[in-house]
Steps between C-alpha positions, in 0.01 A plus 500: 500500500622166647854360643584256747444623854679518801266517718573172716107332467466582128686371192395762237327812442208611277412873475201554279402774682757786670412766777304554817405770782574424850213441724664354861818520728642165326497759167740764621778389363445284224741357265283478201466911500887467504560278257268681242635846605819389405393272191332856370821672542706274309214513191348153533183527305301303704550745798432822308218575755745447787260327735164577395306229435536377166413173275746356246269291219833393343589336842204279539605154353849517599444238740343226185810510350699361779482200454735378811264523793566768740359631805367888411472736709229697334504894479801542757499890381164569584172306646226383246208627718564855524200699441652640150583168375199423249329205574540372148837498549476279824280263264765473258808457753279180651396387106897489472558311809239249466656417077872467729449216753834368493632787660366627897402842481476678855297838541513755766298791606433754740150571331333178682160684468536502080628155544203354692264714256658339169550154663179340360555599198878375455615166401684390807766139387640335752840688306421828592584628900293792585667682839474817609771706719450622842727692713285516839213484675270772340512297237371123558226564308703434252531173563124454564408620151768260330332249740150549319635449183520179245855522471639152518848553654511824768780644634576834769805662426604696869736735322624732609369406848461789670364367799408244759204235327405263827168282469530440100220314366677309226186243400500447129799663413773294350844708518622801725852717368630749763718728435730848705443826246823586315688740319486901577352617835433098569263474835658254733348150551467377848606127508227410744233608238649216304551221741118548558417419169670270447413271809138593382570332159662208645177432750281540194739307253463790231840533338714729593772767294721742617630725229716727718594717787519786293670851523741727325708219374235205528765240366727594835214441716382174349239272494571276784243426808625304808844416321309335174274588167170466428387423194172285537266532175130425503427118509285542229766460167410484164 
């Protein structure tokens, strides 16, 4: 339920929990139904459900025994807020985090309504990243519930950006990933959609990561923008 990542802003990933439902456009084709359709095929145990949402107990600590610090991409198979996750179990995944601070754990969610429920109740360390993923603009608010909440370090993930995003307030957040959908039935990024962001980053100094363009064959494409990569972190660093 973990393994080094290679996703291009994480280092590792933790998967206490497994499963979702799709509930926007950025859903349609996701990777983590993929992944666990195929993991269920092949008789891994942990994917017996395929993708509904399930919790693995036995996974929980995985991340206090690694005792090399690592930046963790938490729950890459799923997202920790979904209405069927208990809230217990959201307890327990922060308990773990908070007894780990050598390692940077970094959350995302679709479910920023949960997330701003939960938040005053949650231990938020400078060590844990709380972002949340947004793929256009029916879904800022997004980004104004992770705005309301105590998290210490926030971050927007724009993938797969599915459309233009002009006039981005970006006040208090601290990181922004963008990234072109890939895989089967991949929706095209336009380049312009981009740019924009990224010259809105730069005028607001919040760091800046572009993951990829994206597409059938995402390591054809790339991950270049304007001949270079970008791979700003947040200036906070533990």
């Amino acid at each position: 339920m973990s393994s080094n990542s290679s996703i291009e802003w994480t280092g590792s990933t933790w998967n206490p929990l497994t499963g979702c439902t799709k509930i926007s456009p950025g859903c349609k084709y996701c990777y983590a139904e993929r992944m666990s359709l195929r993991l269920q095929a092949m008789g891994q145990v942990n994917y017996r459900n395929g993708f509904k949402v399930t919790t693995h107990e036995r996974a929980l600590e995985i991340p206090l025994h690694w005792k090399q610090p690592q930046t963790v991409f938490v729950n890459s198979m799923s997202d920790l807020f979904h209405k069927d996750v208990p809230t217990e179990f959201i307890f327990r995944v922060f308990e773990v985090m908070s007894k780990a601070p050598w390692h940077t754990f970094q959350i995302l969610t679709k479910r920023s309504r949960r997330l701003r429920e939960l938040s005053p109740r949650l231990p938020w360390l400078p060590h844990v990243w709380m972002g949340v993923s947004v793929e256009n603009q029916d879904y800022m608010y997004r980004i104004e519930n992770l705005r309301k909440t105590n998290a210490k370090v926030k971050f927007i993930s724009f993938e797969p950006l599915l459309g233009d995003l002009p006039m981005l307030n970006l006040k208090g957040l601290d990181w922004v990933i963008v990234g072109g959908e890939s895989g089967p039935g991949a929706r095209s990024m336009n380049p312009a959609w981009v740019m924009d962001i990224r010259d809105q980053c730069q005028a607001k100094k919040v760091p800046f990561f572009f993951k990829q363009w994206g597409g059938f064959n995402r390591k054809k494409t790339g991950r270049k923008l304007d001949g270079r990569t970008w791979d700003e972190l947040p200036a906070i660093q533990i």
